[in-house]
N, CA, C and O atoms as a GROMACS GRO file, in nm:
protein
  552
    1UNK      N    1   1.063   4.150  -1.971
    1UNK     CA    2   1.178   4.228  -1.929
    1UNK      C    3   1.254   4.151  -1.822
    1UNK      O    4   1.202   4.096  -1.725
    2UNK      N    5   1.435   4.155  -1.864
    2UNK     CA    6   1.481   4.056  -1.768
    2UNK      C    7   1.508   4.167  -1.608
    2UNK      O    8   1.626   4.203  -1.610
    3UNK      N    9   1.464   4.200  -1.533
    3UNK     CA   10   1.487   4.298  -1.450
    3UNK      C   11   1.645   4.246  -1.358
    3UNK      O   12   1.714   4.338  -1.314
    4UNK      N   13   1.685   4.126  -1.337
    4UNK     CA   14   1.780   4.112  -1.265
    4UNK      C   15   1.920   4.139  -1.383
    4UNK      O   16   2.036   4.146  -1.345
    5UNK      N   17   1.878   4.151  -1.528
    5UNK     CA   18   2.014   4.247  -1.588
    5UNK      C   19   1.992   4.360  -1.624
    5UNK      O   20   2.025   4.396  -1.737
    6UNK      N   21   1.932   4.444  -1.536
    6UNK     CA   22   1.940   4.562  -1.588
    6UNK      C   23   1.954   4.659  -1.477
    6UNK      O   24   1.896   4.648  -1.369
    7UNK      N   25   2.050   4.770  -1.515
    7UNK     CA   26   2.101   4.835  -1.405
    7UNK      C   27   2.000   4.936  -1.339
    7UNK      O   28   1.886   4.924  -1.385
    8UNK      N   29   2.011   5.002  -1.273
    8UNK     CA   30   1.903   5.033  -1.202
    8UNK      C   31   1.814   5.194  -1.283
    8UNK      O   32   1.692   5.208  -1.272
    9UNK      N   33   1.879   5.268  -1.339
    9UNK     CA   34   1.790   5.335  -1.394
    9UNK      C   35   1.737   5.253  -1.519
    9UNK      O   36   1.681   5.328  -1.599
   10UNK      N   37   1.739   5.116  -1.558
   10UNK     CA   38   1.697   5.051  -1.672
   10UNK      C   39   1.566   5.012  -1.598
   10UNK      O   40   1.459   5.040  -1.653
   11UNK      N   41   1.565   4.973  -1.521
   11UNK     CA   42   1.452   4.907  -1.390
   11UNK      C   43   1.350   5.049  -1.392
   11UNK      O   44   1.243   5.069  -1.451
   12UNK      N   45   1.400   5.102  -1.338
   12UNK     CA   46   1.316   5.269  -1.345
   12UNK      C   47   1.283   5.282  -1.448
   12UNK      O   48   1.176   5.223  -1.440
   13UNK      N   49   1.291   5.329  -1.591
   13UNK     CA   50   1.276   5.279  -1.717
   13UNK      C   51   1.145   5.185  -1.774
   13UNK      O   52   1.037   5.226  -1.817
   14UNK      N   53   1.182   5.077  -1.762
   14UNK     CA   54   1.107   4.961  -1.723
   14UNK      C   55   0.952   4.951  -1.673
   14UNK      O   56   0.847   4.914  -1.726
   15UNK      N   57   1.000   5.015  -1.512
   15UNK     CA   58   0.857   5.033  -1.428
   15UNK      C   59   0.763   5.149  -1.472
   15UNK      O   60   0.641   5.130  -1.472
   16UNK      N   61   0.824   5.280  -1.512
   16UNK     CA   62   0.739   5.404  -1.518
   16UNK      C   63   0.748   5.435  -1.671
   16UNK      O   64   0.840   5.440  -1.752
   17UNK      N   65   0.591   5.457  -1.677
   17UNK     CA   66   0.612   5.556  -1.844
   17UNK      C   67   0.728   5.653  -1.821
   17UNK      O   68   0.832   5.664  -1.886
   18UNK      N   69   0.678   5.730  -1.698
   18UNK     CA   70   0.739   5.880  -1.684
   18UNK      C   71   0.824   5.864  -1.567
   18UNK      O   72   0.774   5.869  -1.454
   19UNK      N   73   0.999   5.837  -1.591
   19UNK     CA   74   1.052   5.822  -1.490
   19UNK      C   75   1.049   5.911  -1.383
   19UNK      O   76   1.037   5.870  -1.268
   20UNK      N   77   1.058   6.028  -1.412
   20UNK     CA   78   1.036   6.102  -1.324
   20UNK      C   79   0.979   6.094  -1.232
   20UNK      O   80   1.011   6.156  -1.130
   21UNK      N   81   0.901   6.034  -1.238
   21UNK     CA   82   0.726   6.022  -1.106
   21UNK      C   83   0.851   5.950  -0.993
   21UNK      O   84   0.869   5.976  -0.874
   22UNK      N   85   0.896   5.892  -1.045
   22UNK     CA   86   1.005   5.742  -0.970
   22UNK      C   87   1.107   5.830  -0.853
   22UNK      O   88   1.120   5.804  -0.733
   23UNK      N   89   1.168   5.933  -0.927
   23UNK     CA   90   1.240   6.045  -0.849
   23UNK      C   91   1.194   6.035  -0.658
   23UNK      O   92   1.292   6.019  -0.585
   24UNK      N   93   1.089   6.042  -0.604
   24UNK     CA   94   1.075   6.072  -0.517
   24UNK      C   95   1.046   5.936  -0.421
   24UNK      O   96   1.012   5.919  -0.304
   25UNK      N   97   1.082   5.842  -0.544
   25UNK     CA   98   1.081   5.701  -0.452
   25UNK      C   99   1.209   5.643  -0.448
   25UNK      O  100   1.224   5.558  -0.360
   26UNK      N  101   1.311   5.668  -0.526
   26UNK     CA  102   1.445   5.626  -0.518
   26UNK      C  103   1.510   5.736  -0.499
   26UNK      O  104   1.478   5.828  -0.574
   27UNK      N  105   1.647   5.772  -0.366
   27UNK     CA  106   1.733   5.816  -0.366
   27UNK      C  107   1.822   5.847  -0.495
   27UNK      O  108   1.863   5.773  -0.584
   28UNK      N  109   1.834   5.970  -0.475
   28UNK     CA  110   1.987   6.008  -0.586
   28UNK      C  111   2.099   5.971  -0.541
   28UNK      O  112   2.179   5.937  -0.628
   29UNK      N  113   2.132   5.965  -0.440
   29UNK     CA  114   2.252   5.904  -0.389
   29UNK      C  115   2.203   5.776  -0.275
   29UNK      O  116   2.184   5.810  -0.158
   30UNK      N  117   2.186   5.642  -0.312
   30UNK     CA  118   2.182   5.573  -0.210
   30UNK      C  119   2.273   5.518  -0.078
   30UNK      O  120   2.381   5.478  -0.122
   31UNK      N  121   2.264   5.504   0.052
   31UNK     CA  122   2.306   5.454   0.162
   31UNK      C  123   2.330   5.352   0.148
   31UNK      O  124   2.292   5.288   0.050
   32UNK      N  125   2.406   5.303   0.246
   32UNK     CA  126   2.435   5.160   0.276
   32UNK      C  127   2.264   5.090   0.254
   32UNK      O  128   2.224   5.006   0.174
   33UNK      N  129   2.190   5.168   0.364
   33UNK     CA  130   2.039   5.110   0.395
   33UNK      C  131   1.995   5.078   0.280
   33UNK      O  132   1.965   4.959   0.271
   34UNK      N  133   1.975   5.166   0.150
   34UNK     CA  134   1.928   5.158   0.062
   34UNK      C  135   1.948   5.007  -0.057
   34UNK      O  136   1.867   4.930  -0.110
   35UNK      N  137   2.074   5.017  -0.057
   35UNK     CA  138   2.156   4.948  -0.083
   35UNK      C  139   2.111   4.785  -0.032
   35UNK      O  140   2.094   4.708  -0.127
   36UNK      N  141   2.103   4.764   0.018
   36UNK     CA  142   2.075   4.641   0.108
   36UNK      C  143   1.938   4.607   0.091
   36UNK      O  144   1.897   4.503   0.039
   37UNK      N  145   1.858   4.719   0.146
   37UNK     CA  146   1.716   4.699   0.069
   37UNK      C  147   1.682   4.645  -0.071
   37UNK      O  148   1.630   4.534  -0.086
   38UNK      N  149   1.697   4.686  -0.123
   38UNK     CA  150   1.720   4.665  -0.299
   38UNK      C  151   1.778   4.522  -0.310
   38UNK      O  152   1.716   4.439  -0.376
   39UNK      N  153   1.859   4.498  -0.267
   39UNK     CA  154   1.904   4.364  -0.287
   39UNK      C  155   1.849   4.252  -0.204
   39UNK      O  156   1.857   4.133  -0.232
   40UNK      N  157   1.782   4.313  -0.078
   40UNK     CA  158   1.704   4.220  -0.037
   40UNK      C  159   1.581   4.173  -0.121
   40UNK      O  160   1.561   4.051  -0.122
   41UNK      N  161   1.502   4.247  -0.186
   41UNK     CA  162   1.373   4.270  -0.256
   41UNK      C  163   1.425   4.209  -0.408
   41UNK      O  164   1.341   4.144  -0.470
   42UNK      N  165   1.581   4.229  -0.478
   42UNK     CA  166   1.571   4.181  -0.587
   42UNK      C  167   1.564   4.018  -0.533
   42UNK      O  168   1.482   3.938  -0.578
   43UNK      N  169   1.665   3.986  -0.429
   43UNK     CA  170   1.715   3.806  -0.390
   43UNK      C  171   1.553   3.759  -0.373
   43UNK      O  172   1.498   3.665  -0.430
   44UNK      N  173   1.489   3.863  -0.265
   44UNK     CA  174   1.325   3.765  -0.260
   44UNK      C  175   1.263   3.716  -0.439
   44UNK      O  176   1.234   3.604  -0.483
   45UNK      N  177   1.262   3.850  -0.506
   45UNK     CA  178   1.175   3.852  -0.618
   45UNK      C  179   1.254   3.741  -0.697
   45UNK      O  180   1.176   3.679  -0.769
   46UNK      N  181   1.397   3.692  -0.707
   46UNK     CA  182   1.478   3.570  -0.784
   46UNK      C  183   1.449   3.478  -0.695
   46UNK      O  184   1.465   3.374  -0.758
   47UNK      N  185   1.411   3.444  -0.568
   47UNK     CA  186   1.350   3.338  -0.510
   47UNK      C  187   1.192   3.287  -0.537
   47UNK      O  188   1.134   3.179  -0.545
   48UNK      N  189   1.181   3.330  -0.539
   48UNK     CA  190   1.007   3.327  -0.603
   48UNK      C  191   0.999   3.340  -0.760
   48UNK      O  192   0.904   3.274  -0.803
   49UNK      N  193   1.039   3.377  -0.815
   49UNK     CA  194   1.044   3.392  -0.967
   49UNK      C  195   1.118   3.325  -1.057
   49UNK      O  196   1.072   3.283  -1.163
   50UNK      N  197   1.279   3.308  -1.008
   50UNK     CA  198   1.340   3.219  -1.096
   50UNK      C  199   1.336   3.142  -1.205
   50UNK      O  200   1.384   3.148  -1.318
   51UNK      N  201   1.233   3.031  -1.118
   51UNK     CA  202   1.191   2.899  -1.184
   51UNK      C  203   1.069   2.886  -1.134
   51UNK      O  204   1.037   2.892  -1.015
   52UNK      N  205   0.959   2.855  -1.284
   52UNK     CA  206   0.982   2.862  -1.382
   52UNK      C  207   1.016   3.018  -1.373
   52UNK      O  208   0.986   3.069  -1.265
   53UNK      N  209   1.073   3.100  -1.469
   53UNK     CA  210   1.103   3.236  -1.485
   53UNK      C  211   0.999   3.327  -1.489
   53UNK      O  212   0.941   3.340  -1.597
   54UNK      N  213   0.967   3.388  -1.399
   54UNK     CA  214   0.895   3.547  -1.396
   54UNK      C  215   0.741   3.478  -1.455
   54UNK      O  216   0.683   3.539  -1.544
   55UNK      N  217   0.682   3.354  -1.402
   55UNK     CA  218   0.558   3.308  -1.467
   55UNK      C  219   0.534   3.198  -1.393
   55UNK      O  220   0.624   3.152  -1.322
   56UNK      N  221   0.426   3.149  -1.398
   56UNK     CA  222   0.336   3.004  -1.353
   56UNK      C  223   0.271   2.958  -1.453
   56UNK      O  224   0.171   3.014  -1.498
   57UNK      N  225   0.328   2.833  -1.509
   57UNK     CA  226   0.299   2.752  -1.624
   57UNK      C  227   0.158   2.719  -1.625
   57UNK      O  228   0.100   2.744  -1.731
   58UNK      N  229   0.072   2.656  -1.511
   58UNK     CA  230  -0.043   2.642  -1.451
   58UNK      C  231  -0.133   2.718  -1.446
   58UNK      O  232  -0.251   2.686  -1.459
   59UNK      N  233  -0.079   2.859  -1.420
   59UNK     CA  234  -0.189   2.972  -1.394
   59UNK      C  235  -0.296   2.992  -1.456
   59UNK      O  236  -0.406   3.008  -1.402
   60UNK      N  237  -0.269   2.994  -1.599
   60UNK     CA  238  -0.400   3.021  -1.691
   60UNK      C  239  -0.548   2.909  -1.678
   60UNK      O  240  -0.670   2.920  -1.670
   61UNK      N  241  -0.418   2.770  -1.683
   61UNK     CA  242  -0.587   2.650  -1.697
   61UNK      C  243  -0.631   2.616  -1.497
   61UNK      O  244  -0.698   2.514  -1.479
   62UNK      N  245  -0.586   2.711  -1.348
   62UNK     CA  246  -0.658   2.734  -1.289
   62UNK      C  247  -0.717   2.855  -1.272
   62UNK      O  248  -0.773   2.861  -1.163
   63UNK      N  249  -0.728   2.978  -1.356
   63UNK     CA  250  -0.794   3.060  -1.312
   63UNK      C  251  -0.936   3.075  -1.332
   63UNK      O  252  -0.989   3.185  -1.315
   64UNK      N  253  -1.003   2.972  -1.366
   64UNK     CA  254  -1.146   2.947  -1.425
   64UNK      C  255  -1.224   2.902  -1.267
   64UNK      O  256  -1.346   2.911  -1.251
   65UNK      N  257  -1.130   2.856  -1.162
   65UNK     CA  258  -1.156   2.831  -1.053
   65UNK      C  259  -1.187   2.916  -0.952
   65UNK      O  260  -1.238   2.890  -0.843
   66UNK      N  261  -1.150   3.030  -1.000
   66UNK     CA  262  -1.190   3.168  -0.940
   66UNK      C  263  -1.321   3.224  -0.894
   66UNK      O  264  -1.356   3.288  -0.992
   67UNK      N  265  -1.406   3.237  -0.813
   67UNK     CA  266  -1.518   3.207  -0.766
   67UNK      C  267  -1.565   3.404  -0.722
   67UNK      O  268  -1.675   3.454  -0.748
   68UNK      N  269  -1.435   3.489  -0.645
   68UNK     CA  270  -1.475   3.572  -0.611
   68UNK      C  271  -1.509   3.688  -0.702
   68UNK      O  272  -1.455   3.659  -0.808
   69UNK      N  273  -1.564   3.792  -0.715
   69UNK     CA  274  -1.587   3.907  -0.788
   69UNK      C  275  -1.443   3.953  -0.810
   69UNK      O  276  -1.374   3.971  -0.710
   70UNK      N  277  -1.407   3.968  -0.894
   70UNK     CA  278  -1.242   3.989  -0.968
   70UNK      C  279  -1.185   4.099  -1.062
   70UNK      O  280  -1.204   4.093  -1.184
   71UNK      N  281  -1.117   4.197  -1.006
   71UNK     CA  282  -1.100   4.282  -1.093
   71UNK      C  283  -0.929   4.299  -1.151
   71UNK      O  284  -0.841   4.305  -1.066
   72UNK      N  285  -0.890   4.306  -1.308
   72UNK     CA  286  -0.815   4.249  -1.390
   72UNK      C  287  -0.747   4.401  -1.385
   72UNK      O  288  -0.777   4.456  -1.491
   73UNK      N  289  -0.668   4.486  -1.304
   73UNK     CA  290  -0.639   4.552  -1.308
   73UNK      C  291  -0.500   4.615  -1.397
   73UNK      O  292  -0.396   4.603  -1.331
   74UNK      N  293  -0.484   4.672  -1.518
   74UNK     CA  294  -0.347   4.672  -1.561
   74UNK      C  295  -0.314   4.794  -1.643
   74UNK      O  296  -0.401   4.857  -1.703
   75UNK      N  297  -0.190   4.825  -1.643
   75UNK     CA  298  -0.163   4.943  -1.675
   75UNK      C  299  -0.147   4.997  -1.818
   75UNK      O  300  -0.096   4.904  -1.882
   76UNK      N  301  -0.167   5.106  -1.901
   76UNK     CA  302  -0.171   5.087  -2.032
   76UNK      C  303  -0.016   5.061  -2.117
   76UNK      O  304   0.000   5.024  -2.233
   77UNK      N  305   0.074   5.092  -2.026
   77UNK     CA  306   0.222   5.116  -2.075
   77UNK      C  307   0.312   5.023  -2.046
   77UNK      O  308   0.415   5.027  -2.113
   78UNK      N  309   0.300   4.911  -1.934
   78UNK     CA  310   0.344   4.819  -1.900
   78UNK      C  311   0.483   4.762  -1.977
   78UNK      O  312   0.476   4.702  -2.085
   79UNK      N  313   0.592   4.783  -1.916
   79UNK     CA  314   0.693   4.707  -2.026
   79UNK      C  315   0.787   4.597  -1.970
   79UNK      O  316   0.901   4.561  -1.998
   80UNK      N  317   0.675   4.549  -1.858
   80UNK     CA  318   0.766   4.435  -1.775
   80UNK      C  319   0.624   4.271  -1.789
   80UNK      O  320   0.647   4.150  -1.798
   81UNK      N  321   0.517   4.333  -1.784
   81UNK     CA  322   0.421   4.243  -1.832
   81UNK      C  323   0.346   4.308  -1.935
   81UNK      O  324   0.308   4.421  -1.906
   82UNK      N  325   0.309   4.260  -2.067
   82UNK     CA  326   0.204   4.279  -2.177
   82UNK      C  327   0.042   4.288  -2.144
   82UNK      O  328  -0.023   4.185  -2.125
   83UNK      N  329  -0.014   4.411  -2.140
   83UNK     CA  330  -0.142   4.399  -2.108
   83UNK      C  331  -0.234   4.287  -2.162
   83UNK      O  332  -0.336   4.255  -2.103
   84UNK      N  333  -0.189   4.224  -2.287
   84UNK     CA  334  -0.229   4.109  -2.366
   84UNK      C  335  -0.246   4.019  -2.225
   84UNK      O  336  -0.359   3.975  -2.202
   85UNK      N  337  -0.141   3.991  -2.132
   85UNK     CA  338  -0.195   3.879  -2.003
   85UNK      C  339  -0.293   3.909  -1.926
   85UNK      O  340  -0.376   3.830  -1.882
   86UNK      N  341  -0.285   4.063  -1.898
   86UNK     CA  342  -0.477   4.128  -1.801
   86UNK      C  343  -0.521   4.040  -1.886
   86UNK      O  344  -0.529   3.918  -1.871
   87UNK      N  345  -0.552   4.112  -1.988
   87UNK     CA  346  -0.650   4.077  -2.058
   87UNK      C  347  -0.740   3.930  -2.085
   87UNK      O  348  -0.859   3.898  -2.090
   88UNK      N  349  -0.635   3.879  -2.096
   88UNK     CA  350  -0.641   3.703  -2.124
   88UNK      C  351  -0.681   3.633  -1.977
   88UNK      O  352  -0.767   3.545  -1.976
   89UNK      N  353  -0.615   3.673  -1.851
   89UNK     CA  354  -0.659   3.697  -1.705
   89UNK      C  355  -0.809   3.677  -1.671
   89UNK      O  356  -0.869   3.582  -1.620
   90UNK      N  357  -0.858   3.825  -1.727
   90UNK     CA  358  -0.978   3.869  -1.681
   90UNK      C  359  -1.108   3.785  -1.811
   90UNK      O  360  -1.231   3.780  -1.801
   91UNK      N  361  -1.027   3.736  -1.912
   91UNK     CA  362  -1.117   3.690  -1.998
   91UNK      C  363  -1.147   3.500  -1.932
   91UNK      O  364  -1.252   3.438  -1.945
   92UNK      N  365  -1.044   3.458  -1.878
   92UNK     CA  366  -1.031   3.305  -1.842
   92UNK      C  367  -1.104   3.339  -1.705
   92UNK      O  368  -1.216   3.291  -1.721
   93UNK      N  369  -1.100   3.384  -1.606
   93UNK     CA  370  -1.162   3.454  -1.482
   93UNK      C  371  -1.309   3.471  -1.478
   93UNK      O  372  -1.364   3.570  -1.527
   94UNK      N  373  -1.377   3.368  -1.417
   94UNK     CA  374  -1.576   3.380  -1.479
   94UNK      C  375  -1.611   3.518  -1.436
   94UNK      O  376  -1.608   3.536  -1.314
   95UNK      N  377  -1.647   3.626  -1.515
   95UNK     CA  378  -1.693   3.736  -1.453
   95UNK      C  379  -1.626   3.847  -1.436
   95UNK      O  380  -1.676   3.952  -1.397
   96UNK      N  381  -1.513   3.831  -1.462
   96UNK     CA  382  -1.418   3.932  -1.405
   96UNK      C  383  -1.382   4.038  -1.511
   96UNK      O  384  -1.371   4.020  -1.632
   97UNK      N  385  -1.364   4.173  -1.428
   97UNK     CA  386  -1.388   4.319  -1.515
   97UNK      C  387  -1.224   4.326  -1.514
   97UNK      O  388  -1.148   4.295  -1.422
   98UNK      N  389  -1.191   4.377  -1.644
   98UNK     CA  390  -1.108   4.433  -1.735
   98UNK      C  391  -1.047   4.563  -1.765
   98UNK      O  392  -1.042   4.590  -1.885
   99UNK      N  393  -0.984   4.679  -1.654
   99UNK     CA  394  -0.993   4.799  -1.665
   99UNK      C  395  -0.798   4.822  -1.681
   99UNK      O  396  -0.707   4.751  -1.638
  100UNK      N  397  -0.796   4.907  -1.734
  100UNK     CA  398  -0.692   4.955  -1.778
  100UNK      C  399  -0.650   5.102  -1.694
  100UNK      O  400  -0.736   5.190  -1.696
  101UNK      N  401  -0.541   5.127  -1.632
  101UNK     CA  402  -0.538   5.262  -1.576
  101UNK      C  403  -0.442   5.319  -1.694
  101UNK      O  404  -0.330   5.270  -1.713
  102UNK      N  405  -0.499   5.435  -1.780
  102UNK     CA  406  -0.396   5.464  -1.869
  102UNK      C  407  -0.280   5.567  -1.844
  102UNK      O  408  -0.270   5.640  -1.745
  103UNK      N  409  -0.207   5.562  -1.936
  103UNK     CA  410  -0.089   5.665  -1.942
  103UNK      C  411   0.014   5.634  -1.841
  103UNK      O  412   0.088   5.725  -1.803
  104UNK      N  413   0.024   5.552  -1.807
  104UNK     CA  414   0.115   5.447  -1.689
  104UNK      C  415   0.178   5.336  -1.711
  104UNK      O  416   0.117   5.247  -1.770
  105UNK      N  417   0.333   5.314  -1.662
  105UNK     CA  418   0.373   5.195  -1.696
  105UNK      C  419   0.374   5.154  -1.534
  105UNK      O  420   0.350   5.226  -1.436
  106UNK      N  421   0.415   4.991  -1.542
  106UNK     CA  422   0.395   4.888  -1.487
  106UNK      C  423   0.391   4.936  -1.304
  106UNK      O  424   0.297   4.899  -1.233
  107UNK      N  425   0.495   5.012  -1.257
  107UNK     CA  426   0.446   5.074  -1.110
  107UNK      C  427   0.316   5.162  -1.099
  107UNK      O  428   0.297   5.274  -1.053
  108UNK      N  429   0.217   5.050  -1.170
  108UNK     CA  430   0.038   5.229  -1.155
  108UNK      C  431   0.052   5.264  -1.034
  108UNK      O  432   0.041   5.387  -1.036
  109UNK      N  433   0.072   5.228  -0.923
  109UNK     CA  434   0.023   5.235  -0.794
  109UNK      C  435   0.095   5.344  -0.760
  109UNK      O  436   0.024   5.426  -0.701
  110UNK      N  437   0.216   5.382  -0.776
  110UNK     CA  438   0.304   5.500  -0.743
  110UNK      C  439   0.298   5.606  -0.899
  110UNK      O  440   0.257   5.722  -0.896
  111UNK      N  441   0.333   5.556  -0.990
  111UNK     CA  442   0.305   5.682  -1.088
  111UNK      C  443   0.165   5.703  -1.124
  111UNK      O  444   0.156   5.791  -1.210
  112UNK      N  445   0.028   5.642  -1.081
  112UNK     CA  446  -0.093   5.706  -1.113
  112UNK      C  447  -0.189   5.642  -1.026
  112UNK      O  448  -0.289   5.582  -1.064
  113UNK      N  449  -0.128   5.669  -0.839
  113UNK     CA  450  -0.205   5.637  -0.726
  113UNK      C  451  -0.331   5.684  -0.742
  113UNK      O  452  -0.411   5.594  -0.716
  114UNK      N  453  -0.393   5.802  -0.779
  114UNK     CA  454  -0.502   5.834  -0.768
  114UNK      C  455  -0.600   5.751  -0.870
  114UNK      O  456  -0.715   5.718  -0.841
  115UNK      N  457  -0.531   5.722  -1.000
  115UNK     CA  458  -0.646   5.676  -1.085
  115UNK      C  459  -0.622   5.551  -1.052
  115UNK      O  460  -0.735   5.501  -1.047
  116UNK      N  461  -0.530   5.453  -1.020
  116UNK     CA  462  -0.567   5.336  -1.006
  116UNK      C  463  -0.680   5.320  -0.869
  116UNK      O  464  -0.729   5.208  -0.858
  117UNK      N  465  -0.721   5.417  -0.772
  117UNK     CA  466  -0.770   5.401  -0.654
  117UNK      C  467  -0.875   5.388  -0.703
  117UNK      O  468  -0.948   5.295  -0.669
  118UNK      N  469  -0.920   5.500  -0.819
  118UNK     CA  470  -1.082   5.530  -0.867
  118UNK      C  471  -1.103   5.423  -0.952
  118UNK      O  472  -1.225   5.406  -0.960
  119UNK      N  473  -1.031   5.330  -1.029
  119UNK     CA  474  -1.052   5.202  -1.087
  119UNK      C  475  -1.122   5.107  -1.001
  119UNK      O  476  -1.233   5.060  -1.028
  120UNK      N  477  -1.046   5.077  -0.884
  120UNK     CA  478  -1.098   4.978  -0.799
  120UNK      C  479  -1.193   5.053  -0.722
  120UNK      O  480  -1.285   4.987  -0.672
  121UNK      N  481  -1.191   5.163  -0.704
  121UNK     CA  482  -1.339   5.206  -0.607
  121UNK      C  483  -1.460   5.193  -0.686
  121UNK      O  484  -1.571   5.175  -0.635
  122UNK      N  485  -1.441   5.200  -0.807
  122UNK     CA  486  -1.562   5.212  -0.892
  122UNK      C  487  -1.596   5.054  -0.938
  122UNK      O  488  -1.711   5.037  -0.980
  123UNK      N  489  -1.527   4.964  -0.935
  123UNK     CA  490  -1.536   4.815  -0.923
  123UNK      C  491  -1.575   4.735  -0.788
  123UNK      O  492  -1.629   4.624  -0.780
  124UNK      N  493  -1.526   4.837  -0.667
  124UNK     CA  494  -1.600   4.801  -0.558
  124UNK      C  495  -1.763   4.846  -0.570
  124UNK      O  496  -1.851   4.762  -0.554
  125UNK      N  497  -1.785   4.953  -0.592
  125UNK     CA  498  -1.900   5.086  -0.594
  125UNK      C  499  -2.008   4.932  -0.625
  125UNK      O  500  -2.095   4.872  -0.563
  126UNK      N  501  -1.920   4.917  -0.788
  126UNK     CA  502  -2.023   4.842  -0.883
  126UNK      C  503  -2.049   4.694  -0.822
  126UNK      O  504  -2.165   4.653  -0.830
  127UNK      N  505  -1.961   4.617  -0.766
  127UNK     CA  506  -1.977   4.514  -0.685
  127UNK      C  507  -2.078   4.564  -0.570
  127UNK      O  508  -2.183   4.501  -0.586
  128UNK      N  509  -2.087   4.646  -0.467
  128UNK     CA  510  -2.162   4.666  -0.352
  128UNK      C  511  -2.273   4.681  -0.417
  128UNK      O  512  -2.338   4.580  -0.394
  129UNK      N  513  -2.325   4.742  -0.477
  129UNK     CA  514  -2.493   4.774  -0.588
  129UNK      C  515  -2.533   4.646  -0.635
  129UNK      O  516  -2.640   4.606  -0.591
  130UNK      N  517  -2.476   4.580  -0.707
  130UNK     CA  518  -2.496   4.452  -0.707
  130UNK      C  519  -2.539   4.367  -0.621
  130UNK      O  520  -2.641   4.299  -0.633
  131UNK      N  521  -2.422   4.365  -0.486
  131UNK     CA  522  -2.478   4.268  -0.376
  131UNK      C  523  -2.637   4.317  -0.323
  131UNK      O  524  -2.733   4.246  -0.294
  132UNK      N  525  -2.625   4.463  -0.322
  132UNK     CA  526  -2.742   4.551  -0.289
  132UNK      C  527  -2.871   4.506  -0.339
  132UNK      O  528  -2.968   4.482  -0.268
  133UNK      N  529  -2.867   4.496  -0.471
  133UNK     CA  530  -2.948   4.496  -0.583
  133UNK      C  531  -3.033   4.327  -0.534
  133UNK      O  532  -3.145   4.313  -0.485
  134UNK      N  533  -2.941   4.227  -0.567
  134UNK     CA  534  -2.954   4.105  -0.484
  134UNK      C  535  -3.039   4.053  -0.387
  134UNK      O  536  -3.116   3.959  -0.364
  135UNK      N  537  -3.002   4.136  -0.347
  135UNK     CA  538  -3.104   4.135  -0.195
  135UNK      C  539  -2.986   4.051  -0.080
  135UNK      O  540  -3.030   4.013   0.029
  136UNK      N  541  -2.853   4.030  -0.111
  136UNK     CA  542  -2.774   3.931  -0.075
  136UNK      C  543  -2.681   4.031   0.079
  136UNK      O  544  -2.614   4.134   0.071
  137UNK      N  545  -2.710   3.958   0.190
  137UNK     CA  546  -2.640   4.021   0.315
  137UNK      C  547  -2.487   4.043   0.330
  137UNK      O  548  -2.413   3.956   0.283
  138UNK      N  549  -2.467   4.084   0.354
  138UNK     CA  550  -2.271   4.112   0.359
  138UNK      C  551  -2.227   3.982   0.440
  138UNK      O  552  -2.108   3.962   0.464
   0.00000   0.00000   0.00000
């Protein structure tokens, strides 16, 4: 998804299965403030993203270098990244768990805060039992 051509309820669109959820994070009528914000956050995200475009050519053949306990977190509805990349992520990643928060597009964190929390708590849970299990000190 090209997000810097698309107007702003396309972006909303985009980020949430259910735009609605989005309602209480974007103004109906934006301010100057607002305004400015937004364009600060799109100019960062086209500074960092540009080139190569919205990707790191590299990424895949270093993520095998990945050493810490890793969790591949991604949403089932996603229409700005393809869960096909979690996936491929958490499969190149030695060890690393694979969980899906469903019924959510690409903002999980605001349209399905609660279940993405219980994803990673239960990936922490399962990491701490482990170290536990181990016999291995914090």
């Amino acid at each position: 998804a090209d997000l810097f051509l698309m107007t702003p309820d396309q972006v909303v669109d985009a980020l949430f299965k259910d735009p609605a959820k989005a309602s209480a994070l974007f103004p109906g009528e934006p301010d100057v403030d607002d305004i400015l914000a937004a364009y600060r956050d799109m100019t960062a995200l086209a500074r960092f993203s540009w080139h190569p475009f919205l990707n790191n050519p590299k990424l895949e053949r270093r993520l095998h270098r990945i050493t810490a306990r890793t969790l591949v977190a991604c949403p089932s509805e996603d229409k700005v990244v393809p869960v096909a990349h979690g996936a491929r992520y958490a499969e190149l990643i030695p060890q690393a768990r694979f969980a899906q928060v469903e019924d959510c597009g690409h903002a999980m964190y605001f349209e399905r805060p609660q279940e993405f929390a219980q994803v990673v708590t239960e990936f922490l849970a399962e990491a701490d039992a482990r170290t536990e299990l181990s016999g291995a000190s914090r």
